[in-house]
N, C-alpha and C positions, 0 to 999 in steps of 0.2 A: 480457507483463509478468511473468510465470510463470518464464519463461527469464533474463529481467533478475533478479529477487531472486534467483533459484539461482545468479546468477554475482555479487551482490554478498555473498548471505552466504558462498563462497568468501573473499572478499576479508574478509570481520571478524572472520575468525578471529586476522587479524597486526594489528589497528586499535585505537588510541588511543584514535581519535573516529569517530564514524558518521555520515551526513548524510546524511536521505533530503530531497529537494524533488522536492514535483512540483506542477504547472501542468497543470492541465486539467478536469475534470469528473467531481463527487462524487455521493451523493445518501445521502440518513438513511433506511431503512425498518427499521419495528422499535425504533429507538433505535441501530441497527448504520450507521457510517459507513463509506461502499464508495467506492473508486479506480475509475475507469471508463475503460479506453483508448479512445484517438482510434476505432478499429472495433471500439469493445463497441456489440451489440445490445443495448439493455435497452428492451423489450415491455413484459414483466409481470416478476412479481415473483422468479418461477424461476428468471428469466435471469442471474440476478445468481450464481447458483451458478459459470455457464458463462460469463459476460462481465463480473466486477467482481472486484475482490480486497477483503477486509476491510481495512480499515485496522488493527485488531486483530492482524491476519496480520503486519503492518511491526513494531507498535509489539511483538509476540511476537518477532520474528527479533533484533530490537535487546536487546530486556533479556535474553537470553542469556551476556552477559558485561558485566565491569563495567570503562566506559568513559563518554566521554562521547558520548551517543547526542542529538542533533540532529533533529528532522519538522517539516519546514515545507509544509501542507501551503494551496495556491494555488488554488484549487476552487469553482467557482461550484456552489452546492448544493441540487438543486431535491427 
């Protein structure tokens, strides 16, 4: 996932409009909403360091420049 945002924020540097979606599996610890890929371990709470991305992290990459930035975000969230 790490690799995918470093190749989309390349790309919003020439963008109009921004459009993250993603479909798949979230969770709230803390009040903090985390993106979880298809092979994230998440054990305990740690883990989220090393297998989860903030969602804060997307919604920071986006208000960078001003356009119209798009998160729809599809996430069953336990």
């Amino acid at each position: 996932m790490e690799r995918l945002l470093e190749s989309f924020r390349d790309k919003l540097e020439r963008a109009d409009v921004a459009l993250v979606f993603d479909a798949g599996h979230g969770l709230m610890v803390n009040g903090e909403n985390y993106l979880v890929p298809v092979d994230g371990k998440i054990e305990r709470e740690s883990d989220l360091i090393f297998h989860a991305i903030p969602a804060r992290t997307i919604q920071a990459l986006l208000e960078q420049a001003n356009r119209v930035n798009i998160i729809i975000l599809d996430a069953c969230r336990d």
